[in-house]
FIFI-978095 format. One record per atom (N, C-alpha, C, O, CB): x, y, z. Coordinates in steps of 0.05 Angstrom, whole numbers. Glycine has a CB too. Example, Ala and Ser with C-alpha at 12.3 -4.5 7.8 and 13.67 -1.06 7.14 Angstrom:
REM residues 2
- 264	-114	156
- 246	-90	156
- 264	-66	156
- 285	-66	169
- 226	-89	181
- 257	-45	142
- 273	-21	143
- 258	1	157
- 268	23	161
- 282	-12	114
END
This chain:
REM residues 234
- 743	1105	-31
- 729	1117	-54
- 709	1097	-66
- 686	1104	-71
- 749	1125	-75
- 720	1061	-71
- 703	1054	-80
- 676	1051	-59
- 656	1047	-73
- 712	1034	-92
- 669	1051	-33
- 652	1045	-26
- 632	1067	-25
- 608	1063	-28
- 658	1033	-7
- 645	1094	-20
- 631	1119	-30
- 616	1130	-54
- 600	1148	-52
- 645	1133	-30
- 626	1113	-83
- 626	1105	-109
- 596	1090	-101
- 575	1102	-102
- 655	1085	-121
- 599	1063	-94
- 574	1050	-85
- 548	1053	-67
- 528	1040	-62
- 582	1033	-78
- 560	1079	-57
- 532	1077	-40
- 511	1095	-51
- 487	1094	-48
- 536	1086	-9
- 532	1117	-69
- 519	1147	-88
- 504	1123	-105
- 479	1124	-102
- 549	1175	-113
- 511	1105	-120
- 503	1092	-141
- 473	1078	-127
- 450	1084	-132
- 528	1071	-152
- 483	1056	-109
- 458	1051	-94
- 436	1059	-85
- 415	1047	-90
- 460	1048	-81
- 437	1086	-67
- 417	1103	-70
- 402	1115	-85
- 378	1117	-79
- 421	1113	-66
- 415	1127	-113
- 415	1130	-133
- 392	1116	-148
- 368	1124	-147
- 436	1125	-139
- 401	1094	-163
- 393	1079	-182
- 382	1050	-173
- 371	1036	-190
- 414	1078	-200
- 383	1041	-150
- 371	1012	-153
- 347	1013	-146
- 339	1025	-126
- 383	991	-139
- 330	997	-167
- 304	994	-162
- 288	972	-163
- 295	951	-174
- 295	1007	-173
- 266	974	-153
- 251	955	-164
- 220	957	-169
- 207	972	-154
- 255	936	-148
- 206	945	-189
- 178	950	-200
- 167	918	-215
- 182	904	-229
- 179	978	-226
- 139	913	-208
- 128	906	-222
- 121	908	-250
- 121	891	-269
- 119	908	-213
- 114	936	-249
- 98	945	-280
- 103	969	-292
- 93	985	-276
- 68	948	-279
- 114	983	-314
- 113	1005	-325
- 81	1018	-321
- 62	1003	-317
- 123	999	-355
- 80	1052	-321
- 50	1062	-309
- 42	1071	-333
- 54	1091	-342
- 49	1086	-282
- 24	1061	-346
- 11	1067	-368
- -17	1079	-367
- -29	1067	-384
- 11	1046	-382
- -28	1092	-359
- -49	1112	-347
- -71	1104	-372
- -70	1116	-393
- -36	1150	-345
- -90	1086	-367
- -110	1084	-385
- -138	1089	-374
- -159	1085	-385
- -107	1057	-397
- -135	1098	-352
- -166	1088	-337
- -170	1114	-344
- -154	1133	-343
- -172	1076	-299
- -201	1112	-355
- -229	1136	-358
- -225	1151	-332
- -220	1140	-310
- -265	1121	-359
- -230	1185	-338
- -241	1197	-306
- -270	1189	-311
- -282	1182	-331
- -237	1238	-298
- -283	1194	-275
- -305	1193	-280
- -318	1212	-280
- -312	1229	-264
- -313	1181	-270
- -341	1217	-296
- -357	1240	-301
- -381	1250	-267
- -391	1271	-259
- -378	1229	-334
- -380	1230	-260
- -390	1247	-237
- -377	1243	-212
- -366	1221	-214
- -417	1243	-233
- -371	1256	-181
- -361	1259	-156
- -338	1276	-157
- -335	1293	-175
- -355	1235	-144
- -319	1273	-137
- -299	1285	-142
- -275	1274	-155
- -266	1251	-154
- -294	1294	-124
- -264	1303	-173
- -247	1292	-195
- -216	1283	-191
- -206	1294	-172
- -246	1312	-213
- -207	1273	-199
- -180	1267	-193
- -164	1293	-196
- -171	1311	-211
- -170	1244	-211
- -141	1294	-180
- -123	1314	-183
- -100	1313	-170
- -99	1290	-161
- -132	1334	-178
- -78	1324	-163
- -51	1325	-149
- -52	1331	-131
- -29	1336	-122
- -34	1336	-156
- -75	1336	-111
- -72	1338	-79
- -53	1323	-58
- -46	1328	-35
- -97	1332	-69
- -47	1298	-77
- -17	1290	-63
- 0	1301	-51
- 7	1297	-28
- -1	1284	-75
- 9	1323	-72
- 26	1339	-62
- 31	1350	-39
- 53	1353	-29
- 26	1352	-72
- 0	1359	-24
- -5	1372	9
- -7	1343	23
- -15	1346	46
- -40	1395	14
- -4	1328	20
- -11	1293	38
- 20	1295	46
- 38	1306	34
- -23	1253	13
- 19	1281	68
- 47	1260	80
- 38	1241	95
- 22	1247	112
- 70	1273	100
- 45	1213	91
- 44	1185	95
- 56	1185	105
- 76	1197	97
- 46	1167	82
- 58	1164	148
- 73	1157	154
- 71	1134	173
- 54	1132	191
- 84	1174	158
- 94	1113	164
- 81	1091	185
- 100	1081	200
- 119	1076	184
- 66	1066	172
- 106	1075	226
- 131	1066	238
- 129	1027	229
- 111	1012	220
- 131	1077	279
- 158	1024	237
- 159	988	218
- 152	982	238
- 161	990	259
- 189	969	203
- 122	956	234
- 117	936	254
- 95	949	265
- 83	937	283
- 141	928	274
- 83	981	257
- 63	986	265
- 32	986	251
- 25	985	227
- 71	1004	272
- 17	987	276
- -17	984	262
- -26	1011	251
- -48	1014	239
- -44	973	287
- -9	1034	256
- -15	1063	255
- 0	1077	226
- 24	1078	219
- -2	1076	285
- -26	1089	214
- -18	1111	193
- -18	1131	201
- -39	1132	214
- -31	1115	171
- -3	1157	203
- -2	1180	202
- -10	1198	187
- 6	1198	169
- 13	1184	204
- -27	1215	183
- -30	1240	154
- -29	1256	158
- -45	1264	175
- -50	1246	137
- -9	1273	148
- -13	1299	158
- -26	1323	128
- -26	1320	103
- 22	1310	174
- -32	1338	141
- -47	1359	107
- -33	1384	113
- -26	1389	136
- -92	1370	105
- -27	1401	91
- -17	1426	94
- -29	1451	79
- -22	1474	74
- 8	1424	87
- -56	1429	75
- -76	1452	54
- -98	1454	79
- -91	1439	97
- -92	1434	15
- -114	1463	83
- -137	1475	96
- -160	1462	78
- -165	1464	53
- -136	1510	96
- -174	1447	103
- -209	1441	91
- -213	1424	93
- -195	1417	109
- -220	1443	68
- -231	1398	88
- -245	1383	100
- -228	1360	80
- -220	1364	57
- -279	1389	102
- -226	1337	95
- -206	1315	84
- -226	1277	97
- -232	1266	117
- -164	1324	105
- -227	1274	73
- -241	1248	83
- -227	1222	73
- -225	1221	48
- -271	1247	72
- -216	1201	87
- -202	1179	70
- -216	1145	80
- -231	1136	97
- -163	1181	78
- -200	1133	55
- -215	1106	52
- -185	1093	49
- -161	1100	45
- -242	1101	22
- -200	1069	55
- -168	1054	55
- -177	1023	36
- -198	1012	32
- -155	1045	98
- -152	1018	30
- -156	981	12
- -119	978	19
- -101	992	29
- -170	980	-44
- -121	955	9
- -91	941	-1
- -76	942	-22
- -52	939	-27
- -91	918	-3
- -96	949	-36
- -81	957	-68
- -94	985	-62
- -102	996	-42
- -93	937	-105
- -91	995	-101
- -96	1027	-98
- -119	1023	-121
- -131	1044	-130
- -65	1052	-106
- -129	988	-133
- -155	986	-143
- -175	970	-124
- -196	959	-133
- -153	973	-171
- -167	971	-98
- -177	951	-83
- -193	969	-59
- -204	961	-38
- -152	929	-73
- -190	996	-68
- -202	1020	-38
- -233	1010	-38
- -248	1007	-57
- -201	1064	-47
- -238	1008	-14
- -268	1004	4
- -280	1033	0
- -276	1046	20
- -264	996	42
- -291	1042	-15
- -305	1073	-13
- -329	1069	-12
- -342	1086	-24
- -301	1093	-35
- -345	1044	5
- -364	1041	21
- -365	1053	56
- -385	1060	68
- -366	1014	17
- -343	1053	65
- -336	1064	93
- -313	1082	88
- -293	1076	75
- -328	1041	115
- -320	1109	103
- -305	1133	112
- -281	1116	134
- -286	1106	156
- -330	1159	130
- -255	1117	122
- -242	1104	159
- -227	1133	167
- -206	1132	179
- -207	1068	160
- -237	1150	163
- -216	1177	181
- -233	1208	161
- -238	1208	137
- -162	1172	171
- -239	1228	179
- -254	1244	159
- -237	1270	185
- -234	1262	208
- -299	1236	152
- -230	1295	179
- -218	1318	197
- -217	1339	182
- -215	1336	157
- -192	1314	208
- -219	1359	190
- -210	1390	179
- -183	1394	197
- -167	1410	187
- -239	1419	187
- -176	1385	215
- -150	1386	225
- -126	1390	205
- -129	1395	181
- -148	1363	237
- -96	1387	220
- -78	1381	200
- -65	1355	194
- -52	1349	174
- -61	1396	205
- -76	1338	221
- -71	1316	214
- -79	1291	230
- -85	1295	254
- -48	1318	210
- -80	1276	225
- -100	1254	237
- -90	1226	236
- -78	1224	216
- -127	1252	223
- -90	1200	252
- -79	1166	254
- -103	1156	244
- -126	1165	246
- -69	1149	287
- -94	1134	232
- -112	1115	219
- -99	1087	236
- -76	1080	231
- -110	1116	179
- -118	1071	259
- -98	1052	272
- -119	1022	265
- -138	1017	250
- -92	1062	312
- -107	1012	281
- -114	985	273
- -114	967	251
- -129	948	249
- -132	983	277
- -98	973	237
- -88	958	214
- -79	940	221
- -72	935	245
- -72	967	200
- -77	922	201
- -58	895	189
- -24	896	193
- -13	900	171
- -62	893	153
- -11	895	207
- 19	911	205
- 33	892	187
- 56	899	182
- 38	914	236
- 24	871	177
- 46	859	159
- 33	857	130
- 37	839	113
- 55	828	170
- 17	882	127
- 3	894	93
- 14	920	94
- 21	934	113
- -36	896	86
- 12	926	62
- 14	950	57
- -9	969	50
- -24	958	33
- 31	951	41
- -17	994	58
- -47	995	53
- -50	1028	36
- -35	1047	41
- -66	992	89
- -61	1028	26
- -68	1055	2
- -95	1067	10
- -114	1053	15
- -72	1045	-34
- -94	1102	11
- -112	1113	17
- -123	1134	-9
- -106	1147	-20
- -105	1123	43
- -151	1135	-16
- -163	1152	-24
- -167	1172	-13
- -181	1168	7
- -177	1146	-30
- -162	1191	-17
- -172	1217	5
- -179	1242	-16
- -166	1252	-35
- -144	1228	32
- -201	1247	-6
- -221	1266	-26
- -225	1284	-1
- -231	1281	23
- -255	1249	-42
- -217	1312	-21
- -209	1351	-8
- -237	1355	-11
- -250	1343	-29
- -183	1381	-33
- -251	1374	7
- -277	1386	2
- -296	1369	-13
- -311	1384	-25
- -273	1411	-11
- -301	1344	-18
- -314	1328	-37
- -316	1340	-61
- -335	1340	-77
- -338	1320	-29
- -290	1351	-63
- -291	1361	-100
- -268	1347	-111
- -268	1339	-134
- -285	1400	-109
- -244	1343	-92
- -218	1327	-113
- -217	1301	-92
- -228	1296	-71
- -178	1349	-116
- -199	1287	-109
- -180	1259	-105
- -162	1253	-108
- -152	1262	-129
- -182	1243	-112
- -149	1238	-97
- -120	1221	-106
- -120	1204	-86
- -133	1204	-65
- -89	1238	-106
- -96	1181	-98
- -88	1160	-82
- -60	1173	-64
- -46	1192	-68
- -82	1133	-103
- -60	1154	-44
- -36	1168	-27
- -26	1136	-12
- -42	1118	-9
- -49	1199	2
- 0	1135	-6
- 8	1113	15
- 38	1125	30
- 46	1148	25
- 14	1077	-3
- 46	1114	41
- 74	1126	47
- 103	1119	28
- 114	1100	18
- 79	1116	75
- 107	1146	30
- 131	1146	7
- 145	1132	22
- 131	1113	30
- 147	1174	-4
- 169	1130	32
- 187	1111	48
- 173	1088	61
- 158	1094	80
- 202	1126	71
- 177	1052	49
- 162	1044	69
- 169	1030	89
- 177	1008	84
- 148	1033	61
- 169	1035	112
- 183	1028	141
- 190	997	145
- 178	976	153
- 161	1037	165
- 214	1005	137
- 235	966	144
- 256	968	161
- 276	983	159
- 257	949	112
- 250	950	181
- 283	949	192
- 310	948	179
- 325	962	192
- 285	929	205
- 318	940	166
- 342	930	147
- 342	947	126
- 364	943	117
- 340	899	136
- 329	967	108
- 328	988	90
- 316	1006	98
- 291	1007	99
- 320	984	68
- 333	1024	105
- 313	1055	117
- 304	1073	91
- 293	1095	93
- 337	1081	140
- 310	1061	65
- 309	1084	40
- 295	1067	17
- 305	1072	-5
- 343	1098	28
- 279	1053	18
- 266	1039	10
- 238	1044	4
- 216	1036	13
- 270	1023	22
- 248	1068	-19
- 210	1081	-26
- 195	1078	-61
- 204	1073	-83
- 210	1124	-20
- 174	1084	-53
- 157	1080	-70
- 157	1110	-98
- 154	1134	-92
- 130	1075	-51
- 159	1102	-116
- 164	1136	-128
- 129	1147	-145
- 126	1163	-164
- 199	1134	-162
- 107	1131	-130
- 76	1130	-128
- 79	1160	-122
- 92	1167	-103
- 59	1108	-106
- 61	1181	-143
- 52	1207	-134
- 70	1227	-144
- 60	1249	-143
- 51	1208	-105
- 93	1226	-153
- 109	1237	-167
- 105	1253	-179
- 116	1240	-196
- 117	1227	-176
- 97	1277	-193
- 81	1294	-212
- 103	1298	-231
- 124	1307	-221
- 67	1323	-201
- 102	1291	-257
- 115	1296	-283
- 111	1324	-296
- 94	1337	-285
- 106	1276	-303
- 123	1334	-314
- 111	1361	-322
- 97	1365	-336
- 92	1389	-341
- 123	1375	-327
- 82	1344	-351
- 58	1348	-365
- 39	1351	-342
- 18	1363	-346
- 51	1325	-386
- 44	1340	-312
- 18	1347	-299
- 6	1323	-282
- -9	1323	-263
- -4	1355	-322
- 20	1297	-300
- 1	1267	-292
- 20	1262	-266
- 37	1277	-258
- 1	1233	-322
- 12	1238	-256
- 26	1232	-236
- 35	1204	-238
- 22	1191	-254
- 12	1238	-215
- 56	1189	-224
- 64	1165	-228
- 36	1147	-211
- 29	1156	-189
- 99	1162	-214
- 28	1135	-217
- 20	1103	-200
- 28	1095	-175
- 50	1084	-174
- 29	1079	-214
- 14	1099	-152
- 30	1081	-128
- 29	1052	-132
- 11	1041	-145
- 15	1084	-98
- 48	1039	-121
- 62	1015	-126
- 62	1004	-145
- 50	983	-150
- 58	1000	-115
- 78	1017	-162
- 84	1004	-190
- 120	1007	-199
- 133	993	-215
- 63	1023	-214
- 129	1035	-179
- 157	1026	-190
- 169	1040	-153
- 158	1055	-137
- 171	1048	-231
- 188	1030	-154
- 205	1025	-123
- 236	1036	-127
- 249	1032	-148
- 208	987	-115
- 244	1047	-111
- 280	1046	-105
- 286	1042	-90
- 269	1044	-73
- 297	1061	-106
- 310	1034	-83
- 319	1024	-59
- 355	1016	-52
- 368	1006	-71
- 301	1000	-57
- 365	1019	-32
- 385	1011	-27
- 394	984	-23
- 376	969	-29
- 388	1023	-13
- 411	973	-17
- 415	950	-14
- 405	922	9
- 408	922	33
- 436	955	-15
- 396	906	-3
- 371	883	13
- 377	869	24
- 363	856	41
- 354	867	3
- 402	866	18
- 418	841	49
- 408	836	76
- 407	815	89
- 448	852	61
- 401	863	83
- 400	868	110
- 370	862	123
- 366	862	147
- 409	899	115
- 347	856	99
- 326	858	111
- 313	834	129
- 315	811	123
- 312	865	92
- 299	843	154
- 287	820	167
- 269	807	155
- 262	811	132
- 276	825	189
- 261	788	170
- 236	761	162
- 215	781	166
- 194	772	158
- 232	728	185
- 213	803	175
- 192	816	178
- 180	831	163
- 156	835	160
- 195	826	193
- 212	845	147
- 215	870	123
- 203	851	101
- 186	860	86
- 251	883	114
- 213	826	100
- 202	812	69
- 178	798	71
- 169	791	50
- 222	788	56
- 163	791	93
- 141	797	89
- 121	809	85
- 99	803	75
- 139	795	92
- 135	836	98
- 124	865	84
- 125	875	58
- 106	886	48
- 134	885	94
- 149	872	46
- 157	872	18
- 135	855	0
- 127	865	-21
- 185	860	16
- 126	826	10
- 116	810	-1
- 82	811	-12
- 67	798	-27
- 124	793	15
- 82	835	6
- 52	835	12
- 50	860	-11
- 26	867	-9
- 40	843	51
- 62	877	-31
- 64	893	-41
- 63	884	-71
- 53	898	-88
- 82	905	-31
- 76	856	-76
- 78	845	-98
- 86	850	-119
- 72	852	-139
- 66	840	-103
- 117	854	-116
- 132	869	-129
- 143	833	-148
- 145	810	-139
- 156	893	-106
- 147	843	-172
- 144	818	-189
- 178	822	-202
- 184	800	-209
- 113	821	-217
- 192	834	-204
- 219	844	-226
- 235	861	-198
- 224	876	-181
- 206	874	-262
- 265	851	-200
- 287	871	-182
- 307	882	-208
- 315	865	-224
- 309	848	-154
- 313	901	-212
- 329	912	-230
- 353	926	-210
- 354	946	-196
- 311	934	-250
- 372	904	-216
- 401	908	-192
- 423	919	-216
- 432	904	-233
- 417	870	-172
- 428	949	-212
- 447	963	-227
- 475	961	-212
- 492	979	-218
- 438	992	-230
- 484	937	-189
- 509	928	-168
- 528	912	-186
- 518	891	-194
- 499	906	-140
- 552	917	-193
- 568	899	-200
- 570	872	-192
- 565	871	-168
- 586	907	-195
- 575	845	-203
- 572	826	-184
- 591	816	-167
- 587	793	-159
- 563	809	-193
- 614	830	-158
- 625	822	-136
- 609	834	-115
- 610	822	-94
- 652	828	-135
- 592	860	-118
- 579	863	-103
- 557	858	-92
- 550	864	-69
- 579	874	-104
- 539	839	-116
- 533	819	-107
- 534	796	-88
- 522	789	-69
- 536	816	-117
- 556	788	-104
- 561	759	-87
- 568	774	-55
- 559	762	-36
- 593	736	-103
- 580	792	-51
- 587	809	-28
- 565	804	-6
- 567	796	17
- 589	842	-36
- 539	813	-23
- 514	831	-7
- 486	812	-17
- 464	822	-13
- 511	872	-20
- 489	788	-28
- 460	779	-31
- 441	790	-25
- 441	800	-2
- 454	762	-23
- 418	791	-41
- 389	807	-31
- 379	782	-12
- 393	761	-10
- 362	817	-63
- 352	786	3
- 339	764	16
- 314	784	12
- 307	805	22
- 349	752	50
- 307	769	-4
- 277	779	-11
- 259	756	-17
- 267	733	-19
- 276	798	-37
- 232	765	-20
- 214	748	-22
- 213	716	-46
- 223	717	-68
- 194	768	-27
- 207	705	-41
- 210	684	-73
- 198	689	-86
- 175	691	-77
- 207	657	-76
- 200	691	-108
- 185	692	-138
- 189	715	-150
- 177	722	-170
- 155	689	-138
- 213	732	-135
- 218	759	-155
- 239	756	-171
- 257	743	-160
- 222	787	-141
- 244	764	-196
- 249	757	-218
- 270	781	-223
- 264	803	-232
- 224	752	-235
- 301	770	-213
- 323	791	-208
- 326	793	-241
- 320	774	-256
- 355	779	-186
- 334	816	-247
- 353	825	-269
- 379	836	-254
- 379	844	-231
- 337	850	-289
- 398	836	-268
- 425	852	-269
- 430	867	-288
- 428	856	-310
- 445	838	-268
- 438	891	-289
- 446	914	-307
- 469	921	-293
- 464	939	-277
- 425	940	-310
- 494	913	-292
- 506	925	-279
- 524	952	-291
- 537	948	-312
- 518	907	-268
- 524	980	-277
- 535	1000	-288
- 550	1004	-315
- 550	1018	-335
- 547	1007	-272
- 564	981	-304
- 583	976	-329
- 579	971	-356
- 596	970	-374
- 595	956	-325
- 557	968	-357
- 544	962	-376
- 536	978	-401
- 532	969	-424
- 529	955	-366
- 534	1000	-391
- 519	1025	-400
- 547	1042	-414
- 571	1036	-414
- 502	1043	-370
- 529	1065	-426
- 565	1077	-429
- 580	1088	-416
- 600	1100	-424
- 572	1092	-446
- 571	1087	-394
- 591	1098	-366
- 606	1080	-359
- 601	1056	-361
- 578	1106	-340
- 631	1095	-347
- 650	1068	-333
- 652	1072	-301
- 634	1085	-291
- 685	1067	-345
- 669	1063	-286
- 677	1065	-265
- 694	1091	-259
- 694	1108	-241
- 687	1044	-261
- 710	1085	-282
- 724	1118	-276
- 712	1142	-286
- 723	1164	-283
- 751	1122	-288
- 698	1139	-294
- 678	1166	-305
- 667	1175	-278
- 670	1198	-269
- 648	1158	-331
- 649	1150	-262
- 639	1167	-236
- 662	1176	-220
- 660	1198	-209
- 619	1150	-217
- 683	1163	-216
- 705	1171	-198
- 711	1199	-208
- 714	1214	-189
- 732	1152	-199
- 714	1210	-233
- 716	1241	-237
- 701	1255	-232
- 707	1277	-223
- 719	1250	-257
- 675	1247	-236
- 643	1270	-226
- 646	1265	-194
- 641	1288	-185
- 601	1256	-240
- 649	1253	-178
- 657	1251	-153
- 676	1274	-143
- 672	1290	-125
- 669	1225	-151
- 693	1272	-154
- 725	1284	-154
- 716	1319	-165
- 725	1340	-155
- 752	1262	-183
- 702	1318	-181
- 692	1342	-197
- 665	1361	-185
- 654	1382	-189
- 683	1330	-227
- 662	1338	-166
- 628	1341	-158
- 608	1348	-184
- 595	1369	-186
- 624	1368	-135
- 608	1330	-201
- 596	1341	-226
- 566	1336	-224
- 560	1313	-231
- 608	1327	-253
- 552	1348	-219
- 514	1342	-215
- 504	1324	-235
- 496	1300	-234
- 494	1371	-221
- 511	1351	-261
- 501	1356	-287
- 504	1328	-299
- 486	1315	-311
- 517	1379	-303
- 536	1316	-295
- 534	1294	-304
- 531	1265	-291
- 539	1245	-303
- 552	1296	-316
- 520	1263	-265
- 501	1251	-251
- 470	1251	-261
- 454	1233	-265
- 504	1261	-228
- 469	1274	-261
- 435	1266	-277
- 423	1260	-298
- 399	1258	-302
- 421	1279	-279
- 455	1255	-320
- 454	1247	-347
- 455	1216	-346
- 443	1199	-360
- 478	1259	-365
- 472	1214	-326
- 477	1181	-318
- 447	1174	-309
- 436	1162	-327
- 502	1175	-290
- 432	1177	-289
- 412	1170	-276
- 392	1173	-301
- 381	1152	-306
- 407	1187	-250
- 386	1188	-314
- 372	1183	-344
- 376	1168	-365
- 359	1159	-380
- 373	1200	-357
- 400	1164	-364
- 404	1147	-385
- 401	1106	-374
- 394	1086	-387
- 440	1159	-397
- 410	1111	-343
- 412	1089	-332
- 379	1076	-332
- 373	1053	-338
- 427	1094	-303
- 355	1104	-323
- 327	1093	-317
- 320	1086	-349
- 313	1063	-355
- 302	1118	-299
- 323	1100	-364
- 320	1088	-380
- 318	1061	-393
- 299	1047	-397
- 328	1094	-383
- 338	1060	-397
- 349	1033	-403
- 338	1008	-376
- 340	983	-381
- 386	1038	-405
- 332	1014	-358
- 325	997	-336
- 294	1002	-346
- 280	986	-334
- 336	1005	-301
- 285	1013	-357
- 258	1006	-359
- 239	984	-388
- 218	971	-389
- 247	1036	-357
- 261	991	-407
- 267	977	-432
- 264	939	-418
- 251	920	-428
- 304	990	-446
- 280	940	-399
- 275	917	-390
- 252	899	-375
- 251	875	-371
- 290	918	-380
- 229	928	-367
- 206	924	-364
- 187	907	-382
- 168	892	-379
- 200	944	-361
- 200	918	-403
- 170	912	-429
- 172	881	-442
- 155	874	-459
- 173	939	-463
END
């Protein structure tokens, strides 16, 4: 039970982010406008490869640009333009992470990268960039992360990790589980601990919603938990 306990939780709730997404930037009054075309995009990259994948599920002409960050896009050069459904972007950098602009019919925009990002040692290790809230806005790519547990990652995964520049780890793990499972992550990220316990949930509270299969009160926990893990942002 307890390791079943830990893995719902892990999946769950551990994360990590640089920066709370505070949406200040001006639209611009002329090209195409920003919007949630995200939503029809899928990002995909195998670990250790030079190749992006896109696939579209909307119909019409799709043109993308690529950078390293998501303020860093080259929208001096077209690198992939199709009416297809979907199209590779190759020759990349395989040990960066890379963000695409891609503008629908030259009337909309959005940023796009891949939600899951491909590590040997964490297969669930994604970005929550693109997200649509219900007012409408959307989260920021690479600004806040979740992820399962980091023990496992190669010299390969953390230099991939590294190249993303993730500044803050917010570990919601008890610390025997801790000391159990050390992360191996890049240097200079700046662990916090929250551990569950902490909060007004206990250990045996999840063992009943387990036992109960209680959703409802899983998603009170996960609210109340991001919460408070973001308080620690500021």
């Amino acid at each position: 039970m307890r390791n079943l306990i830990k893995g719902v939780v892990l999946m769950s709730i551990v994360a990590l982010s640089f920066a709370c997404n505070k949406d200040t930037e001006e639209e611009e009054d002329l090209g195409p406008r920003k919007s949630n075309i995200q939503q029809f995009i899928t990002v995909n990259r195998d670990a250790g490869s030079d190749t992006y994948s896109m696939s579209f599920t909307k119909q019409g002409n799709w043109k993308v640009y690529k950078g390293t960050s998501p303020k860093s896009i080259d929208n001096s050069a077209v690198v992939a333009e199709t009416s297809e459904s979907s199209i590779e972007i190759t020759g990349l950098d395989s040990q960066k992470r890379y963000y695409f602009e891609v503008i629908f019919n030259d009337e909309e925009k959005t940023i796009v990268s891949e939600t899951g990002l491909a590590l040997e040692g964490q297969k669930n290790f994604r970005d929550l960039g693109g997200i649509i809230s219900q007012n409408g806005k959307s989260l920021k790519w690479g600004k806040i992360f979740r992820s399962g547990e980091l023990n496992s990652l190669t010299d390969a995964d953390v230099q991939y990790i590294g190249s993303v520049n993730i500044s803050k780890l917010v570990d919601f793990r008890y610390d025997s589980e801790i000391e159990e499972a050390p992360d191996n992550i890049p240097d200079g990220i700046e662990t916090i601990n929250i551990p569950i316990e902490q909060t007004v949930f206990n250990n045996n509270m999840v063992v009943s919603w387990l036992i109960t299969n209680d959703s409802l009160a899983f998603d009170t926990l996960l609210v109340a938990v991001n919460k408070q893990y973001c308080c620690y942002l500021l």
